[in-house]
C-alpha positions in Angstrom: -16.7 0.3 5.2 -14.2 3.2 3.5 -11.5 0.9 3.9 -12.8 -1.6 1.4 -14.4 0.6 -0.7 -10.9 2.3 -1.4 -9.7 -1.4 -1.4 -11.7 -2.4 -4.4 -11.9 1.0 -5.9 -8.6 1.2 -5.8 -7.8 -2.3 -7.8 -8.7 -2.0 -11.1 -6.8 1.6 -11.2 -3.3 0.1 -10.2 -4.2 -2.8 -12.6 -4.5 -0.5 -15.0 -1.3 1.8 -14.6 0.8 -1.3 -13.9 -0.2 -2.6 -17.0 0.5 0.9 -18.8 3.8 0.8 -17.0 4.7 -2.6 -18.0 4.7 -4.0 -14.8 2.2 -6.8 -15.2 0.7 -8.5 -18.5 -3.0 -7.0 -19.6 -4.6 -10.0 -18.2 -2.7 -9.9 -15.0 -5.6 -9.7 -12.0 -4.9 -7.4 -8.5 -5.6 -10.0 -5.6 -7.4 -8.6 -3.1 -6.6 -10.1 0.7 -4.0 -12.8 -0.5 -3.5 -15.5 2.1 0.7 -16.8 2.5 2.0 -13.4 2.2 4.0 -13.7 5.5 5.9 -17.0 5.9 5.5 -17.1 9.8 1.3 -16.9 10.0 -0.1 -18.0 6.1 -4.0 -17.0 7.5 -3.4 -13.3 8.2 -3.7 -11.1 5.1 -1.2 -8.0 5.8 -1.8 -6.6 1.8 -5.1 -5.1 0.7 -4.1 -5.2 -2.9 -1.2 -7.6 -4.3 -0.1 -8.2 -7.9 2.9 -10.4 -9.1 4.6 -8.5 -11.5 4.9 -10.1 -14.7 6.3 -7.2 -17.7 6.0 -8.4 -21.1 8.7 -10.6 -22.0 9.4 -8.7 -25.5 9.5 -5.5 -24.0 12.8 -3.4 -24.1 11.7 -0.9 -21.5 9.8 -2.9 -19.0 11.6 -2.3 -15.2 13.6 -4.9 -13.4 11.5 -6.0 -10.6 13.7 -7.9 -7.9 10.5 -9.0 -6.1 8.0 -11.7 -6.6 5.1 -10.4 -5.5 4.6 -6.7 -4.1 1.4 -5.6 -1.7 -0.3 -2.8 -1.0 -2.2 -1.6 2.4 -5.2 0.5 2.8 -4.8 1.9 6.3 -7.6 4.3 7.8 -6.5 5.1 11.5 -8.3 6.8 14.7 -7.9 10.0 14.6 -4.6 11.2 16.5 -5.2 13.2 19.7 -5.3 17.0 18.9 -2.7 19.1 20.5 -2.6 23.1 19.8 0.5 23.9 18.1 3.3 26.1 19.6 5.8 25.9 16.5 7.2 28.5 14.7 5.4 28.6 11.1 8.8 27.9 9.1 8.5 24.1 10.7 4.9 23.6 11.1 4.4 21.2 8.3 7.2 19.0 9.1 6.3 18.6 12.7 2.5 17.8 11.7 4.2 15.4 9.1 6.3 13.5 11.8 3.6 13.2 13.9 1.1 11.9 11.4 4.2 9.5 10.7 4.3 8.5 13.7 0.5 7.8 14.1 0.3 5.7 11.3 3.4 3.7 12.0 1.4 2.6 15.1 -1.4 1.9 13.5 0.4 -0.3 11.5 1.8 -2.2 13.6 -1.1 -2.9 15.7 -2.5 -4.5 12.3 0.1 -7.4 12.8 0.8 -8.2 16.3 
């Protein structure tokens, strides 16, 4: 249930700065679940949000954008199993970093195979 009410909380606010940093058109719509974004299975839907960007064609500083379309992914993962911490403070936050990392690139994956 949080996951897709971040997902469609979430669209009309990046519709709204990509338009502000003429990235789509003002009329340009977030998808939400697109089917075909992955060539080899065209029924699973690995973006939550995906826009085709689309910057106004009379515009002198709109960003080159290589891609044709571009996705984004709501991920909300198990909490990771709690270990005390024996680091020394001056690493701490990188170590917790790596590990949450770590944790979500798992999650991740398990979201596709």
């Amino acid at each position: 249930m949080a996951h897709d009410l971040i997902k469609f909380a979430a669209a009309p606010a990046f519709q709204c700065v990509l338009v502000q940093g003429e990235y789509t058109l003002p009329n340009s719509k977030m998808e939400i679940e697109p089917l075909g974004a992955c060539p080899s299975n065209l029924n699973i839907k690995p973006f939550d949000l995906a826009f085709t960007p689309e910057p106004l064609p009379t515009s002198v500083s709109a960003p080159a954008i290589p891609y044709g379309r571009i996705g984004l992914d709501v991920t909300i993962s198990p909490t990771h199993e709690l270990t005390p911490l024996t680091l020394s403070t001056d690493n701490v936050i990188e170590e917790v970093a790596a590990v949450a990392e770590k944790h979500l690139q798992k999650s991740e994956r398990k979201k596709v195979t």
